[in-house]
C-alpha positions as CSV (number, residue, x, y, z in Angstrom):
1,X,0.0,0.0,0.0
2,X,2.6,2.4,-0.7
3,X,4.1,2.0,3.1
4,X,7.6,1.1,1.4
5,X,7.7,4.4,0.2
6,X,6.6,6.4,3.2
7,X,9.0,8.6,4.5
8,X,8.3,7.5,8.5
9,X,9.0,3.6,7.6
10,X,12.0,2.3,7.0
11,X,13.5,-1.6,7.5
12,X,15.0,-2.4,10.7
13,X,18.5,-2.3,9.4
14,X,18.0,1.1,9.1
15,X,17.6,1.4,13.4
16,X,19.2,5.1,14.9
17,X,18.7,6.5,17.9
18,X,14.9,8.3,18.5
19,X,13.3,5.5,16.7
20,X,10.6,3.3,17.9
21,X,9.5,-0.3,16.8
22,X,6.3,-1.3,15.2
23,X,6.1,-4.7,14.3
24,X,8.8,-5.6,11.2
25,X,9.2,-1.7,10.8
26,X,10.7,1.3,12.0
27,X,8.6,4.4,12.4
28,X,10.9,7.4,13.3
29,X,9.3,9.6,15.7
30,X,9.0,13.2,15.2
31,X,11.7,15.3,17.2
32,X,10.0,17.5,19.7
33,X,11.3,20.7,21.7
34,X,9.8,23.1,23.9
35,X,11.2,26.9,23.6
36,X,10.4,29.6,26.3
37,X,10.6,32.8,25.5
38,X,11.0,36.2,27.1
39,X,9.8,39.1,25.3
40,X,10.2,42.5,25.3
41,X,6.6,43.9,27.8
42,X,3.6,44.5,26.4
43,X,5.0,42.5,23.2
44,X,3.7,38.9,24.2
45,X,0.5,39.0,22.0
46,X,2.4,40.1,19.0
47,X,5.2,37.7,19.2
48,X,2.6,35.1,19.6
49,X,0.9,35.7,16.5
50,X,4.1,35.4,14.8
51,X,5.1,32.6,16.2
52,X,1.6,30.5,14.8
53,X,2.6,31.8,11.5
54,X,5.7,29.7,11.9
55,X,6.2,26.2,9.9
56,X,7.4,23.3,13.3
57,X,5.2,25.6,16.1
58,X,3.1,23.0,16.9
59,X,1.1,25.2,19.7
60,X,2.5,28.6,21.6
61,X,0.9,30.0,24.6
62,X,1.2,33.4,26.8
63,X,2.5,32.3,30.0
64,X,2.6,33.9,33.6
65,X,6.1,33.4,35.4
66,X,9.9,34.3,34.6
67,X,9.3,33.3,31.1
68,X,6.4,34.9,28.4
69,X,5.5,32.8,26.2
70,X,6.1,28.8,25.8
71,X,6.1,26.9,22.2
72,X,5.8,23.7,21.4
73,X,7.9,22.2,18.0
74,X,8.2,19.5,16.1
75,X,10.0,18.6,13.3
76,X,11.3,15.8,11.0
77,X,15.0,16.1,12.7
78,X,17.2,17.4,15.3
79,X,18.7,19.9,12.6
80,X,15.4,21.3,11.7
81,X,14.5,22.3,15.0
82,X,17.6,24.0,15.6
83,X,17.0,26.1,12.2
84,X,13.7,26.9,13.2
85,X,14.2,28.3,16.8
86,X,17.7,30.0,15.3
87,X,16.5,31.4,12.3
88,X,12.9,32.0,12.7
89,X,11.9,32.3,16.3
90,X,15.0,34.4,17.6
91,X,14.9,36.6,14.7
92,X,11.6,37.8,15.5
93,X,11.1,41.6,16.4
94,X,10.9,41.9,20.3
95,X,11.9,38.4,21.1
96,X,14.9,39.2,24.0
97,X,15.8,35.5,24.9
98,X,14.6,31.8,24.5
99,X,15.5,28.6,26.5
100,X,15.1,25.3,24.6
101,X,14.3,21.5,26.2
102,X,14.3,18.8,23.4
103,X,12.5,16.2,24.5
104,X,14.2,13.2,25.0
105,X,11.2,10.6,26.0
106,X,7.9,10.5,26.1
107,X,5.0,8.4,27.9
C-alpha cells in the first residue's frame, strides 16, 4: 500500500537513535522541543501571533512566570529544530531570549 515508500518507515536495518518499533518496521518519531521565550513587555501577543505563523510551532501559549510565552515544536530532525528556533523564532522583532528543552522521552 505504498508503506515502502513512506517517509516515517523504513527496515529495521535502518535502526538510529529516537526511533521506535512497530512490528517488522521502524517508524521514526518526530523530534520535539519546547522553547520559552522572554519578550520585550507589552509584546507577548504580537510575538505570539508570529510565532503561529511559523512552519514546526506546533502550539505557543502566553504564560505567567519568569518566562512569556512557551512553544511547542516538532519537526522531521534534530537539525530542523535547531534552524527553526535560530533562524525564525530568535529573529523575531521583540523576542529578547529563549530557552530550549528537546524532548528526550515520552509516555
Amino acid at each position: 500500500m505504498g508503506e515502502e515508500n513512506s517517509p516515517l518507515l523504513v527496515q529495521l536495518s535502518d535502526v538510529h537513535s529516537g526511533s521506535r518499533f512497530e512490528g517488522e518496521t521502524l517508524q521514526q518519531s518526530m523530534q520535539t522541543a519546547f522553547v520559552l521565550i522572554n519578550t520585550q513587555k507589552g509584546f507577548e501577543a504580537a510575538v505570539l501571533k508570529k510565532l503561529k505563523k511559523i512552519e514546526g510551532v506546533d502550539e505557543a501559549f502566553v504564560v505567567y512566570g519568569v518566562y512569556d510565552i512557551i512553544a511547542r515544536l516538532k519537526a522531521e530532525t534534530i537539525d530542523k529544530l535547531k534552524e527553526t528556533i535560530i533562524l525564525r523564532i530568535r529573529r523575531i522583532d521583540k523576542v529578547k531570549s529563549t530557552l530550549t528543552m528537546i524532548v528526550s522521552e515520552q509516555l
